[in-house]
C-alpha positions as CSV (number, residue, x, y, z in Angstrom):
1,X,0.0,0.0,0.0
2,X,1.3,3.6,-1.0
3,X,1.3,5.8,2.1
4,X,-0.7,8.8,0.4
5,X,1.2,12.2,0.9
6,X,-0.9,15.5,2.8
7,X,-2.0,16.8,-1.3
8,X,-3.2,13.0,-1.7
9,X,-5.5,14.0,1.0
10,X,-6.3,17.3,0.7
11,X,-6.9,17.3,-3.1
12,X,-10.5,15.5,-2.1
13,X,-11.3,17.8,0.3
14,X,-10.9,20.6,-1.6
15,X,-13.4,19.4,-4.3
16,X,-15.5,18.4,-1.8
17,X,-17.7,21.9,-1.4
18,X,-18.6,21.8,2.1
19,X,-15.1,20.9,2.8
20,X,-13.6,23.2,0.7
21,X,-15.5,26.1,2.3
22,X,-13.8,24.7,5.6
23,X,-10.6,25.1,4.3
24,X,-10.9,28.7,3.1
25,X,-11.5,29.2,6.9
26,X,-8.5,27.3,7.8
27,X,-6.4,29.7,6.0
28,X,-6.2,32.3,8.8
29,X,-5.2,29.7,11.3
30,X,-2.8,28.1,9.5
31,X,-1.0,32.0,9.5
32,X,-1.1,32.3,13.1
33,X,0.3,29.0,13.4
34,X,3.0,30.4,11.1
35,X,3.5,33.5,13.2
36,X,3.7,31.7,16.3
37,X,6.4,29.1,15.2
38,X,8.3,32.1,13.7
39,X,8.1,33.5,17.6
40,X,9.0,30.5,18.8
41,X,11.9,29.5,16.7
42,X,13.2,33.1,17.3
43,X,13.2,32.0,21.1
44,X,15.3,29.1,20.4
45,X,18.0,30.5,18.4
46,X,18.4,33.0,21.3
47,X,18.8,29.9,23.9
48,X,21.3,28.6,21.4
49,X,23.5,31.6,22.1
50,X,23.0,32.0,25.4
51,X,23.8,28.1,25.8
52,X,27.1,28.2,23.7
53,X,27.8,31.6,25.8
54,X,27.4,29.5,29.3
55,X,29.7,26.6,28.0
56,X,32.3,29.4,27.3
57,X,32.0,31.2,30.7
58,X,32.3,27.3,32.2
59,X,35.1,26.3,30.3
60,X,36.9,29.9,31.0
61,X,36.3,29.2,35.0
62,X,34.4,32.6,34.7
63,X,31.8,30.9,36.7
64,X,32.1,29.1,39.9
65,X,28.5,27.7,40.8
66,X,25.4,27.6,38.9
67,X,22.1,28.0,40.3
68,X,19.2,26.2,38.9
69,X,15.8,27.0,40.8
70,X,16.5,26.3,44.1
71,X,19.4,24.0,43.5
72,X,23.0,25.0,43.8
73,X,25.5,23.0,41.8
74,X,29.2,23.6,42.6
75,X,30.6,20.7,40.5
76,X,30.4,22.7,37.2
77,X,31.6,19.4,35.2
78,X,27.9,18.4,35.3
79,X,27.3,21.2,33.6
80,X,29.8,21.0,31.5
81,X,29.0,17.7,29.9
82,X,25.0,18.3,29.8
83,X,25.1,21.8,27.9
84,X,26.4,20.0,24.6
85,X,23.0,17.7,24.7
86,X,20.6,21.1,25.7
87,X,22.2,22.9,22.7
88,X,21.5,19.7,20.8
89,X,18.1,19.5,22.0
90,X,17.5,23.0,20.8
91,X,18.8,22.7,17.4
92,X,16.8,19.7,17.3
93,X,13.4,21.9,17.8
94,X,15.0,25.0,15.7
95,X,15.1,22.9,12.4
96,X,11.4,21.1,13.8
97,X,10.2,24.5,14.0
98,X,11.7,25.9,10.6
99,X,10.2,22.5,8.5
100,X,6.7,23.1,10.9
101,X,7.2,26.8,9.1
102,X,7.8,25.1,5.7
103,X,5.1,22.5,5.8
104,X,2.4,25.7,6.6
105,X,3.4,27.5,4.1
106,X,3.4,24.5,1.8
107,X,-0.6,23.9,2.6
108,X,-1.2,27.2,2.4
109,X,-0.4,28.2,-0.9
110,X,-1.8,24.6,-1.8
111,X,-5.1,25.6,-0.8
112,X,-5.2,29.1,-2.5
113,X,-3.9,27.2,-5.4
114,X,-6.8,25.2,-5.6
115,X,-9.8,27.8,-4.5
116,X,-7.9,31.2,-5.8
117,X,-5.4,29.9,-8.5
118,X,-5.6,34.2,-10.2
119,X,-4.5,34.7,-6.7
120,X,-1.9,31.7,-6.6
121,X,-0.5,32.8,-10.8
122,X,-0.7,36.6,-9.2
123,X,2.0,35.7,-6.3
124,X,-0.1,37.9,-3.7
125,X,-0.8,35.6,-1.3
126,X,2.8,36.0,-0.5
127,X,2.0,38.9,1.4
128,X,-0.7,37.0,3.4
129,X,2.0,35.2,5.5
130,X,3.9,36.8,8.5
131,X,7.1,38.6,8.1
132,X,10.5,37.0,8.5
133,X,14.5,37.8,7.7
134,X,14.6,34.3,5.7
135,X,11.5,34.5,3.8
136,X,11.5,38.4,3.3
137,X,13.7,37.7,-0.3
138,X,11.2,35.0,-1.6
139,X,8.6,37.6,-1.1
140,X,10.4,40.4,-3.1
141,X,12.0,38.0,-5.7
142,X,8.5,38.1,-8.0
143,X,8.0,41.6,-7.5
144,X,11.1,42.9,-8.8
145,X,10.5,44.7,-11.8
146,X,14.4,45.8,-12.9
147,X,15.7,42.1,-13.2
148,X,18.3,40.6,-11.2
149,X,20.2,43.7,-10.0
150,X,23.0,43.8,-7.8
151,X,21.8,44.7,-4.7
152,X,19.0,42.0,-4.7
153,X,22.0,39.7,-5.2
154,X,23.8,40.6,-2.1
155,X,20.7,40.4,-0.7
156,X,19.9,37.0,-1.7
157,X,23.6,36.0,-0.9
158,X,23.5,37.3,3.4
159,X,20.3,35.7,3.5
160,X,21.9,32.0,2.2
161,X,24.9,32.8,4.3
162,X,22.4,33.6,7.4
163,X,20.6,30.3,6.7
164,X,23.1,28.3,6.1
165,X,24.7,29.4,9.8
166,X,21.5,28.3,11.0
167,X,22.0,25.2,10.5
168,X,25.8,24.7,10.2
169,X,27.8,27.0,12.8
170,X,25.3,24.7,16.2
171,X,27.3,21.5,14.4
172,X,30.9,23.5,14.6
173,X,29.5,24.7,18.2
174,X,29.0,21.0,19.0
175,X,32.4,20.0,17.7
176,X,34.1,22.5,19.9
177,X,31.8,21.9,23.0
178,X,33.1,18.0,23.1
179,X,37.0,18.7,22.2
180,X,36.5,21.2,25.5
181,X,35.0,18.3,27.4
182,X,37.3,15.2,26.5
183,X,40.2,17.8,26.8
184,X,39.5,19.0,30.0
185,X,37.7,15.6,31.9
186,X,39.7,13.0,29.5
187,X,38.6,10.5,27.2
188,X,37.0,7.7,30.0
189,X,34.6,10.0,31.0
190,X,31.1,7.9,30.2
191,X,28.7,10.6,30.8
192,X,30.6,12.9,28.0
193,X,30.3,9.9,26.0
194,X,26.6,9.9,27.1
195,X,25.9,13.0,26.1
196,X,28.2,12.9,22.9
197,X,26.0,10.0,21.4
198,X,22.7,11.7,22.4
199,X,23.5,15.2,20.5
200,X,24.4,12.7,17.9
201,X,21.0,10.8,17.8
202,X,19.1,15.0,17.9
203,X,21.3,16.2,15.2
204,X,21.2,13.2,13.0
205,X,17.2,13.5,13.6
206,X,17.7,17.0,12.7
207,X,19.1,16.2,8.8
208,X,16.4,13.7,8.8
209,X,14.0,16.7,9.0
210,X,15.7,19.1,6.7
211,X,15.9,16.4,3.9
212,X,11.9,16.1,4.3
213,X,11.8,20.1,4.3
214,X,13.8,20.2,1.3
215,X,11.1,18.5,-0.6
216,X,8.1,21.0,0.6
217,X,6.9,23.1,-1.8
218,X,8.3,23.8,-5.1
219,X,5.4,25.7,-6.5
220,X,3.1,24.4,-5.5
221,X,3.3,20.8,-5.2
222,X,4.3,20.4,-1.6
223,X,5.4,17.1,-0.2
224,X,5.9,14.9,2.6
């Protein structure tokens, strides 16, 4: 049996006529649902930072207890070996988050495909969706009306560069994390081990999701 793909089974509803009139309702949620995922993933790539800063202040000595909640914890090699796994973890939900973004915007230009397609051809639904630094380009791209000029260019080459940091410069931050943790608490230590093949399980989920979300979409035949 062929598992059917989210077009195989929204293609019925939408000639369905009582369904379809569901779906135009849908729309707005499925936006809000964008926004929030945008706010959220924003959150995330804050807590990256402010994890990778922590592991430096720790592996500087800058710090010489941690508080967490009521809990004092003096033996900062704890610490030390579970902030590679919690930066992990929040890659992990960064590129969720990012193919959540993809897969909405996917069903959402599906739909007005299918119910508005002058509005689809037209490329103003774009503007329906809520603003963000990596999407800003693919909004302007169809609207610019003096060809490919220079400036769009560099435009379209920070935002690649900023994307591709995204998802690149956590894996170089992981790297470094664990050559800090084997250096400093050797190579027998089992819970950096521990921790080294659970970042590896979340990252390795995390490719997983961005070869799906590489699939989503191209105009408009989204996937998955």
């Amino acid at each position: 049996m062929i598992k059917e793909t989210l077009p195989d089974r929204l293609t019925p509803l939408l000639e369905d006529e009582t369904s379809r009139e569901y779906m135009k309702g849908c729309l707005s949620e499925l936006r809000s649902n964008m926004k929030d995922a945008q706010v959220e993933m924003r959150t995330l790539l804050i807590s990256m930072l402010l994890l990778l800063a922590l592991f430096e202040l720790l592996a500087r000595s800058a710090i010489s207890e941690v508080t967490i909640g009521p809990v004092k914890v003096n033996d900062l090699s704890l610490v030390l070996k579970a902030l590679p796994v919690l930066l992990a973890f929040t890659y992990n939900s960064v590129i969720a988050k990012m193919i959540l973004i993809m897969l909405i915007r996917g069903m959402h230009r599906y739909i007005i495909k299918h119910i508005a397609l002058k509005l689809f051809e037209s490329d103003i639904d774009l503007f329906l969706f809520p603003p963000s630094t990596f999407y800003i380009l693919n909004l302007l791209g169809p609207f610019v009306t003096l060809g490919v000029t220079p400036t769009f260019v560099i435009g379209s080459l920070f935002t690649l560069i900023l994307f591709l940091s995204v998802i690149f410069l956590p894996i170089g931050a992981e790297i470094y994390m664990f050559w800090v943790c084997f250096a400093r608490l050797g190579l027998k230590d089992f819970m950096v081990w521990f921790s080294l093949v659970l970042s590896l399980i979340l990252i390795t989920q995390s490719f997983v999701y961005l070869i799906l979300g590489f699939k989503i979409d191209p105009e408009t035949e989204f996937s998955l």
